[in-house]
C-alpha atoms as an extended CHARMM CRD file, in Angstrom:
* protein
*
       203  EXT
         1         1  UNK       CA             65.3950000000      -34.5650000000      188.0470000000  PROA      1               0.0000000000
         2         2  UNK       CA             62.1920000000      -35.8630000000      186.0340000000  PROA      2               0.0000000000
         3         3  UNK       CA             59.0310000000      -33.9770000000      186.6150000000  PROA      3               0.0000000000
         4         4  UNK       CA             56.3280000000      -35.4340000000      188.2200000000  PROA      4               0.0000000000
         5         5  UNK       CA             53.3570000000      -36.6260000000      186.7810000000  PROA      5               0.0000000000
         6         6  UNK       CA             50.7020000000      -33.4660000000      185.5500000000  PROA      6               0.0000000000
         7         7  UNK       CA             48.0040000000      -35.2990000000      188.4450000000  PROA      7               0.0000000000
         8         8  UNK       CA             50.8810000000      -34.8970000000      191.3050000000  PROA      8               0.0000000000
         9         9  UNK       CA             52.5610000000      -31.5250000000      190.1400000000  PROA      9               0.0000000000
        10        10  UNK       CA             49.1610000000      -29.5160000000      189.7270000000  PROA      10              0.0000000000
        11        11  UNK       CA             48.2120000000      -29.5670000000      193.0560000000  PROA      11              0.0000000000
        12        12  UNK       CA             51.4890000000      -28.5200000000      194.1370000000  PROA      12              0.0000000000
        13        13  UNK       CA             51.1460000000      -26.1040000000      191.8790000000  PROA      13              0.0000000000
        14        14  UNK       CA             48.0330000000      -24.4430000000      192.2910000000  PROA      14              0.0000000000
        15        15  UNK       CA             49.2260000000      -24.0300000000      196.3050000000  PROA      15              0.0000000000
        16        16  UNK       CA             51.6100000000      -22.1430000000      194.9980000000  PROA      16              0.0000000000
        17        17  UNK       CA             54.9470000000      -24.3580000000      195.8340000000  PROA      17              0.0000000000
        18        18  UNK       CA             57.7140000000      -22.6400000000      194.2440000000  PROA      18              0.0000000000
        19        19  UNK       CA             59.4660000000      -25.7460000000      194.1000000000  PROA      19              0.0000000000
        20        20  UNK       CA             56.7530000000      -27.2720000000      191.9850000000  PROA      20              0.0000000000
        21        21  UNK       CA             57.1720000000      -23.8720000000      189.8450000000  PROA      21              0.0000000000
        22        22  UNK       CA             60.8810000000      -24.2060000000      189.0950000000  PROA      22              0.0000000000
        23        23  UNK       CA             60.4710000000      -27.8850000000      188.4320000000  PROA      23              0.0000000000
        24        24  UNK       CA             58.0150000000      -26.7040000000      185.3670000000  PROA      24              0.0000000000
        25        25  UNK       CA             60.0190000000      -23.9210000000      184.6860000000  PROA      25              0.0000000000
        26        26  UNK       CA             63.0980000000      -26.1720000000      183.9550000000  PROA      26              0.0000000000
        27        27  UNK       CA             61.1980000000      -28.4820000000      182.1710000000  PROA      27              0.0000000000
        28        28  UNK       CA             59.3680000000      -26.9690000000      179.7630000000  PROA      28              0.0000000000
        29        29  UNK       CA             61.1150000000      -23.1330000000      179.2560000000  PROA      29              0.0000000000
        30        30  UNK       CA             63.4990000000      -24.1610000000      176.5080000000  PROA      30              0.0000000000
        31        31  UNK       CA             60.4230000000      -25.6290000000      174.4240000000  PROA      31              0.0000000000
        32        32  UNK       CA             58.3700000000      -22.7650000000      175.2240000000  PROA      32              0.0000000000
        33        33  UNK       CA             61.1530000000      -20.7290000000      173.7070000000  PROA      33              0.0000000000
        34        34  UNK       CA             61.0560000000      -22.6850000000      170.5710000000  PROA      34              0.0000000000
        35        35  UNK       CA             57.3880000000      -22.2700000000      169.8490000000  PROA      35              0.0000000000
        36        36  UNK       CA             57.6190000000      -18.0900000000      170.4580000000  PROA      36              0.0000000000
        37        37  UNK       CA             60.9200000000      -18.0040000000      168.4360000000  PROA      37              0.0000000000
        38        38  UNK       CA             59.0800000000      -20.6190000000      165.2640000000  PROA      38              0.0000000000
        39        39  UNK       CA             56.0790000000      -17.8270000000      165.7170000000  PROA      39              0.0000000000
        40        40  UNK       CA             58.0180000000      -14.6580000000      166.0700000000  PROA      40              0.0000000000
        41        41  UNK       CA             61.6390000000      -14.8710000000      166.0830000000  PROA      41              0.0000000000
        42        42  UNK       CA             64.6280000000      -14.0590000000      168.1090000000  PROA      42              0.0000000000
        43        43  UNK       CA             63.5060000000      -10.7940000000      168.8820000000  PROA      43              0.0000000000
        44        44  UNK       CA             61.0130000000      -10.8780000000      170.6850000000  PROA      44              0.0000000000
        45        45  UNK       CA             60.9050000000      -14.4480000000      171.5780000000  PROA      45              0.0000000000
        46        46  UNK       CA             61.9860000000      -13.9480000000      175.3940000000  PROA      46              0.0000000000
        47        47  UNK       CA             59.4150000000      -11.2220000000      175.7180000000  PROA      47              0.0000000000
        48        48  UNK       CA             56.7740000000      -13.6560000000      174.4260000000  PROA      48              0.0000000000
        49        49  UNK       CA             57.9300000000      -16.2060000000      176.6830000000  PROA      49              0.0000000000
        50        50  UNK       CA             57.6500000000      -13.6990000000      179.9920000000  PROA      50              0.0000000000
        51        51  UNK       CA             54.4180000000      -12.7960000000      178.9060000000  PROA      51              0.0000000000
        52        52  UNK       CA             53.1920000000      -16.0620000000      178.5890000000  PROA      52              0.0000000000
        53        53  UNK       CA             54.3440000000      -17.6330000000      181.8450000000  PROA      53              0.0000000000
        54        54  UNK       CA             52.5360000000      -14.5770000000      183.2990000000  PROA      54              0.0000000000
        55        55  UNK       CA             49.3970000000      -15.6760000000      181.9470000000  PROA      55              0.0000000000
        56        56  UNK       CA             50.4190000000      -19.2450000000      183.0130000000  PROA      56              0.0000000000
        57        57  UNK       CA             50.1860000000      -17.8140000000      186.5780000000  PROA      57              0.0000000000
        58        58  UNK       CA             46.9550000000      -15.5430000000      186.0530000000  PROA      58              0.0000000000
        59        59  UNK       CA             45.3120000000      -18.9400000000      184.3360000000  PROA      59              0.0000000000
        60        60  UNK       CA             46.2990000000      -22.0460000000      186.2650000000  PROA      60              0.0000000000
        61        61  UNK       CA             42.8670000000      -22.6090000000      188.2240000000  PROA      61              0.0000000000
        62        62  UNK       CA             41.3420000000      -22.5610000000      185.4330000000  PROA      62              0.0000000000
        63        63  UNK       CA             43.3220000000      -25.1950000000      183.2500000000  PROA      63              0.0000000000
        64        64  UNK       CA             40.8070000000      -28.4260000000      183.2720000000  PROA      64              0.0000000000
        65        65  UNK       CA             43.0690000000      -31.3820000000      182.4270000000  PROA      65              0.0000000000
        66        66  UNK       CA             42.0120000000      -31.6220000000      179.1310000000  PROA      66              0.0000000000
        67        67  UNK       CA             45.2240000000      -31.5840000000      177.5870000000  PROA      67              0.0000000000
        68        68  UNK       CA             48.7230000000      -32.2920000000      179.0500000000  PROA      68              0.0000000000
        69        69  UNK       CA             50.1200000000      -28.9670000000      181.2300000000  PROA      69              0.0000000000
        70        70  UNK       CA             53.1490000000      -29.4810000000      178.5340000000  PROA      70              0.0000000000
        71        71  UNK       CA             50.4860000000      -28.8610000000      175.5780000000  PROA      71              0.0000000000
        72        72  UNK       CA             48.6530000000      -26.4640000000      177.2850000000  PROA      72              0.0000000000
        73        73  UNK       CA             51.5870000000      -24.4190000000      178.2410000000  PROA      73              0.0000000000
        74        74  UNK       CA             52.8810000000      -24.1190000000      174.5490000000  PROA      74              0.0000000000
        75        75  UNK       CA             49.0240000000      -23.4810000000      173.3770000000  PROA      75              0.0000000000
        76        76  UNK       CA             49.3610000000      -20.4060000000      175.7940000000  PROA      76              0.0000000000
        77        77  UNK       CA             53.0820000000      -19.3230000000      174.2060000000  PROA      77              0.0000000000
        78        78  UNK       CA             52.1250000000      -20.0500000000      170.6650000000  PROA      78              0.0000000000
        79        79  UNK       CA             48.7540000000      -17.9410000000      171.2160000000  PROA      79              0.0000000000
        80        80  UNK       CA             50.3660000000      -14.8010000000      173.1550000000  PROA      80              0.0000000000
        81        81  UNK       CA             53.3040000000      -14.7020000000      170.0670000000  PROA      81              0.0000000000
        82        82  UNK       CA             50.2440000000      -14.4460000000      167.5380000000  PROA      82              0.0000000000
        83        83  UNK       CA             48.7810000000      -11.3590000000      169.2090000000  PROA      83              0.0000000000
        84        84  UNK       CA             52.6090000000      -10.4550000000      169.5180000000  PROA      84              0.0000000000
        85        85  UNK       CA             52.6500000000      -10.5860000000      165.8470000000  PROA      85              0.0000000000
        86        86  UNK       CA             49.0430000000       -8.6110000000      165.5540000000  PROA      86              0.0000000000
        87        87  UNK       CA             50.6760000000       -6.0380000000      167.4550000000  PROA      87              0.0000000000
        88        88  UNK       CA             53.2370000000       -6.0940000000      165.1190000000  PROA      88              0.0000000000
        89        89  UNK       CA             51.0350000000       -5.7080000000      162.2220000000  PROA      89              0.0000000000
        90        90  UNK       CA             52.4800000000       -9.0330000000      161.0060000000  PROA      90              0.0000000000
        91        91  UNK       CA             50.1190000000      -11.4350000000      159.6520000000  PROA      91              0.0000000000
        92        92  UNK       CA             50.7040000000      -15.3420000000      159.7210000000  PROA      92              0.0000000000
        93        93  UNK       CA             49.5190000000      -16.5460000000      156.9670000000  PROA      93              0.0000000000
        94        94  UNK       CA             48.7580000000      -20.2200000000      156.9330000000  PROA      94              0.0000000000
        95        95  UNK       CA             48.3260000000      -20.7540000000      152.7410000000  PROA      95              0.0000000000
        96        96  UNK       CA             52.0600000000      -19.5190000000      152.4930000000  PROA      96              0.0000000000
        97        97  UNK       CA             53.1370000000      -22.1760000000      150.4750000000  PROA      97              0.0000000000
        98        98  UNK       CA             54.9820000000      -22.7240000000      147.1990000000  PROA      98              0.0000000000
        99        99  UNK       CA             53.1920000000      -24.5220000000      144.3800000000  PROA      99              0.0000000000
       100       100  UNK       CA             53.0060000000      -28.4190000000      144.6450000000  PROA      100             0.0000000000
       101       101  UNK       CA             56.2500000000      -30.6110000000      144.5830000000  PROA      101             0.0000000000
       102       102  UNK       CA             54.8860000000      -33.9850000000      144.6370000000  PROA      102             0.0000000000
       103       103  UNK       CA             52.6110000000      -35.7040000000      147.2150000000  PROA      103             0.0000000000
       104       104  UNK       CA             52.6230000000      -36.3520000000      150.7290000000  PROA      104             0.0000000000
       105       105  UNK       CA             53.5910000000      -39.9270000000      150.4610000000  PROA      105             0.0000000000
       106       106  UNK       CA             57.1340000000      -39.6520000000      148.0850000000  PROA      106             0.0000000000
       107       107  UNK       CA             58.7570000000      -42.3090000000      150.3640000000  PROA      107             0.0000000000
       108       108  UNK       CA             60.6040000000      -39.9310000000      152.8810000000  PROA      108             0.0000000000
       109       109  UNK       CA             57.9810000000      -39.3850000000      155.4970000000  PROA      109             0.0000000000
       110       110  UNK       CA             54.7600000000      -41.4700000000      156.5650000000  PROA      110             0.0000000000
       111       111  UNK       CA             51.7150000000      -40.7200000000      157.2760000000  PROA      111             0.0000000000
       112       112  UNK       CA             52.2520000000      -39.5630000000      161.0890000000  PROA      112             0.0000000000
       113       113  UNK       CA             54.6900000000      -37.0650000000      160.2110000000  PROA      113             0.0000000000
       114       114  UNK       CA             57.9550000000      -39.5700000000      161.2740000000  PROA      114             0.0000000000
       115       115  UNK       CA             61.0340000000      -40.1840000000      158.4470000000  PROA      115             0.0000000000
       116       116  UNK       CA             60.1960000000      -43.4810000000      157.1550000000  PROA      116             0.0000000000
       117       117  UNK       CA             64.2700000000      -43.9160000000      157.2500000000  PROA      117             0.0000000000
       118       118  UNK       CA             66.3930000000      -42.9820000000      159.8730000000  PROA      118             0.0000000000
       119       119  UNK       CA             68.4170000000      -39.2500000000      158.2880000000  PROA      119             0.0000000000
       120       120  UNK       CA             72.0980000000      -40.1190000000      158.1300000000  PROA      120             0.0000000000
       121       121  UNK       CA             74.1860000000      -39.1130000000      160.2080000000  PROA      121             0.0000000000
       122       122  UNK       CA             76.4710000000      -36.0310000000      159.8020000000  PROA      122             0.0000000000
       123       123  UNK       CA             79.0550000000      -36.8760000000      162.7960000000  PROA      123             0.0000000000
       124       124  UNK       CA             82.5190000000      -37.8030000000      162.0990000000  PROA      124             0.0000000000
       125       125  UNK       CA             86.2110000000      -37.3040000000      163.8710000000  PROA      125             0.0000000000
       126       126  UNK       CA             88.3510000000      -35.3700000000      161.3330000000  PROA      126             0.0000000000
       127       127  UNK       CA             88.5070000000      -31.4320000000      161.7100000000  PROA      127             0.0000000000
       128       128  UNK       CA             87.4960000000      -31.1620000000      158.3350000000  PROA      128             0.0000000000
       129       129  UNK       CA             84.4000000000      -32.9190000000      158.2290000000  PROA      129             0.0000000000
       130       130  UNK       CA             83.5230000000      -30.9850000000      161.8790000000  PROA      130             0.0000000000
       131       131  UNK       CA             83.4420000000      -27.9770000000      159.8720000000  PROA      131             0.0000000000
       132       132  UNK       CA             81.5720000000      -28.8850000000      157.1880000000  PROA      132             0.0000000000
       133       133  UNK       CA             78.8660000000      -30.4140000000      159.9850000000  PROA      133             0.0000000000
       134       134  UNK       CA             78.9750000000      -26.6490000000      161.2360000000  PROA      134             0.0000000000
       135       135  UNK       CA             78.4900000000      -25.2190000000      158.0930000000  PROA      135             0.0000000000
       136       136  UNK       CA             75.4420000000      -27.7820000000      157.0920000000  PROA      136             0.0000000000
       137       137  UNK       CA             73.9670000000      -26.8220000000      160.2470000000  PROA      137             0.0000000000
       138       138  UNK       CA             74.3080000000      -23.0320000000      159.5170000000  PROA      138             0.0000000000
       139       139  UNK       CA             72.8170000000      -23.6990000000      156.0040000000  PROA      139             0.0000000000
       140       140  UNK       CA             70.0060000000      -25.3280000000      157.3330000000  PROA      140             0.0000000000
       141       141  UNK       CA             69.1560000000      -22.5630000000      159.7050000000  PROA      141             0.0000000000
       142       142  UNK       CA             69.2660000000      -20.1020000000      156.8920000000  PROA      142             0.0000000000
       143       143  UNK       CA             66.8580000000      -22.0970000000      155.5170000000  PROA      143             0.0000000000
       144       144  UNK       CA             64.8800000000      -22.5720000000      158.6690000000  PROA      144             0.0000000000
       145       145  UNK       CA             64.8630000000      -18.8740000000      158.8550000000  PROA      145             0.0000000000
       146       146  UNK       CA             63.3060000000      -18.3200000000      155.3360000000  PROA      146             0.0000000000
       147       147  UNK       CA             60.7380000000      -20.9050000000      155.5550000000  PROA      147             0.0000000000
       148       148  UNK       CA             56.9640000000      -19.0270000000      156.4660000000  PROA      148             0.0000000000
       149       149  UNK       CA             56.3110000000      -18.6240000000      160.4060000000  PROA      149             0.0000000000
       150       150  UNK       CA             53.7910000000      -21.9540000000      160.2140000000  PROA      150             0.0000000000
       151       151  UNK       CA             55.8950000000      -23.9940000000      158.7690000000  PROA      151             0.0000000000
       152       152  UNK       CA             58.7270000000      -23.1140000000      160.7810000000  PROA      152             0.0000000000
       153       153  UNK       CA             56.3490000000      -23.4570000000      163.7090000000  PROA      153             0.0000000000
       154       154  UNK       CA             55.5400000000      -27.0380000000      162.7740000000  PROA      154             0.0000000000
       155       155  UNK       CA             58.9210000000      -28.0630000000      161.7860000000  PROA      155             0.0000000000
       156       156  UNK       CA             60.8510000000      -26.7820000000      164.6290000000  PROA      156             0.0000000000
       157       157  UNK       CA             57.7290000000      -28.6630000000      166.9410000000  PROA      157             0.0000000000
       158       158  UNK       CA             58.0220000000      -31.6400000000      165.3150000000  PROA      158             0.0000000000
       159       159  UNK       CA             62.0070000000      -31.5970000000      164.8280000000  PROA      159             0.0000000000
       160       160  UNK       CA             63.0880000000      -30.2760000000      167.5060000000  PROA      160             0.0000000000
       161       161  UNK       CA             60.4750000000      -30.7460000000      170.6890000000  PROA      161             0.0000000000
       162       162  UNK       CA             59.2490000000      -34.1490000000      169.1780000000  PROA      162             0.0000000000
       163       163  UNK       CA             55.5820000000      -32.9580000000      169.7350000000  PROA      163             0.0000000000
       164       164  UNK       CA             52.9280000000      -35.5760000000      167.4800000000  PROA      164             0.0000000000
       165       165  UNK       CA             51.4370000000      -34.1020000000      164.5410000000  PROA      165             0.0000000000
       166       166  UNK       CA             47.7700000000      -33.7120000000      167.0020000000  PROA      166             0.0000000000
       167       167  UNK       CA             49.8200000000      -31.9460000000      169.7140000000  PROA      167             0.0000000000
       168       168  UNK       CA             51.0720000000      -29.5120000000      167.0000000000  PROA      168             0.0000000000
       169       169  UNK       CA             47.4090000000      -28.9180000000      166.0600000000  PROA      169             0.0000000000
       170       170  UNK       CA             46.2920000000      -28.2720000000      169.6020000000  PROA      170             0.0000000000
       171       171  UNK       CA             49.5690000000      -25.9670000000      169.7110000000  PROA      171             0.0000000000
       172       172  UNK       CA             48.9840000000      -23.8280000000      166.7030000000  PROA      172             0.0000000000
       173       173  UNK       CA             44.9710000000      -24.1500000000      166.1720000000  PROA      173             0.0000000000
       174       174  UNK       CA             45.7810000000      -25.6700000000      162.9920000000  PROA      174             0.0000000000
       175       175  UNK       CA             43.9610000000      -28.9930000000      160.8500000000  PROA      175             0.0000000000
       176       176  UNK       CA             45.4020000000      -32.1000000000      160.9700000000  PROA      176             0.0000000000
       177       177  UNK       CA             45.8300000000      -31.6640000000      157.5490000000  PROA      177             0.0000000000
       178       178  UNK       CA             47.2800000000      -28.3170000000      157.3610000000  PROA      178             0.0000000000
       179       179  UNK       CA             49.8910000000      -29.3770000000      160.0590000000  PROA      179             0.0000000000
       180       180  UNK       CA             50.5510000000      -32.3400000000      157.3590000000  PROA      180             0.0000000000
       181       181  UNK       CA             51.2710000000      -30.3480000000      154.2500000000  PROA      181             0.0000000000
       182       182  UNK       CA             53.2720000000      -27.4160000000      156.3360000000  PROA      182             0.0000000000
       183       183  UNK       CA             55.6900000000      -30.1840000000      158.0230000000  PROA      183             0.0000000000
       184       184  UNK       CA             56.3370000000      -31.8740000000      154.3650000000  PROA      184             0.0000000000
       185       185  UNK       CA             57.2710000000      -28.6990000000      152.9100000000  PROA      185             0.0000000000
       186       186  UNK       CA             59.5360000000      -27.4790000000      155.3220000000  PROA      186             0.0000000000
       187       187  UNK       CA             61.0660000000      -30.3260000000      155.5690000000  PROA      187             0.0000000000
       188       188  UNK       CA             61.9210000000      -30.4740000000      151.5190000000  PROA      188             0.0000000000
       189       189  UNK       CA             63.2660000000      -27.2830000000      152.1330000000  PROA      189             0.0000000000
       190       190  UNK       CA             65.4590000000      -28.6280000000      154.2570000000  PROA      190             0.0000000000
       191       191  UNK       CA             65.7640000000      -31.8680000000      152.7050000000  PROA      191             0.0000000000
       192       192  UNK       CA             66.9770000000      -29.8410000000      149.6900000000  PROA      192             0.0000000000
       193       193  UNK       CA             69.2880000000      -27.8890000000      151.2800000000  PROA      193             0.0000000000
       194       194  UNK       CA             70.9940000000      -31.0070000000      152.5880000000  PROA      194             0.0000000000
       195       195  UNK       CA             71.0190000000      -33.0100000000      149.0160000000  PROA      195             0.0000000000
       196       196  UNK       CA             72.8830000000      -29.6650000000      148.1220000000  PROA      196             0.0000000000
       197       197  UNK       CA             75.1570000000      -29.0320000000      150.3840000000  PROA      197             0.0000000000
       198       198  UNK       CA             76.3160000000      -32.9020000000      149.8620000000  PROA      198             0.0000000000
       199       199  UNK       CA             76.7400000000      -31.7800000000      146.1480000000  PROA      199             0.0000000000
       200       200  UNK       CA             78.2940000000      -28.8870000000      146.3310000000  PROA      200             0.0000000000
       201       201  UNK       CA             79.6740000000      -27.9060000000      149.8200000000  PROA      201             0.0000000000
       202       202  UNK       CA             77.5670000000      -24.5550000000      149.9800000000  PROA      202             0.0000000000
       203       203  UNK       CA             74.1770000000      -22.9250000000      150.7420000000  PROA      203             0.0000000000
């Protein structure tokens, strides 16, 4: 079932129809897991997500339509994992980046943030090239893993929940700009990993 439209749910929602609850739930939990996991990890991703729906609840007549309820509900995740990670003692630091590797604009990615070719595809039939699919994917988690909270954060928004390069910034309070340089270099991270992998068949 598609969820309604943010003008006809709301209501609905603020009269506290659980229907109208679960509907959002199902929607949008999975991506709210994503943004507390980019932030904080497996862990305590779940708790992060709890406590955010909680605010959710404590917050909703107050949300004024500025944003979508999809962007304002992963503002609220991605700011409750950062004072998960102050509690922590963990600090996210946003200038975690190696030293330059070229510019934004080396032919892989425009200027929105989208792959200016389509990535090739890894599917195929045989059991052996199924395994090494599995085993590219586990690389490039590994790699996922090591990359810096923000630029997992932005990669796994952008990758994986398809959220525009402004949406991110509303997300994770975070320039244009900033969002632009953390996406490119996670994603030569990654991109590396796979140019490897296709060399070598490892890590």
């Amino acid at each position: 079932m598609s969820l309604p439209p943010d003008g006809d749910l709301l209501p609905r929602l603020l009269a506290g129809e659980q229907r109208a609850f679960r509907q959002l739930i199902d929607a949008y939990q999975g991506a709210m897991r994503a943004v507390a996991y980019a932030i904080v990890g497996q862990r305590f991703a779940d708790e992060v997500v709890q406590d955010a729906w909680l605010a959710v609840v404590r917050n909703l007549d107050g949300f004024q339509q500025r944003s979508s309820l999809k962007t304002w509900l992963l503002t609220i995740v991605a700011n409750t994992a950062r004072s998960r990670l102050k509690q922590s003692r963990r600090e996210v630091l946003l200038d975690d980046l190696p030293g330059p590797h070229g510019t934004l604009d080396e032919g892989r990615f425009a200027e929105n943030g989208h792959w200016m070719a389509e990535v090739p595809a890894w599917h195929q039939d045989s059991p052996e090239a199924l395994l090494a699919e599995e085993e590219l994917r586990e690389c490039l988690e590994k790699t996922l893993l090591g990359l810096s909270e923000m630029q997992r954060s932005v990669v796994l928004l952008r990758e994986r929940q398809g959220l525009e390069l402004e949406e991110i910034c509303n997300v994770l309070g975070v320039s244009l700009s900033n969002v632009r340089v953390l996406l490119h270099r996670g994603r030569l991270k990654l991109f590396a990993t796979l140019e490897h992998f296709e060399e070598t068949g490892q890590c």
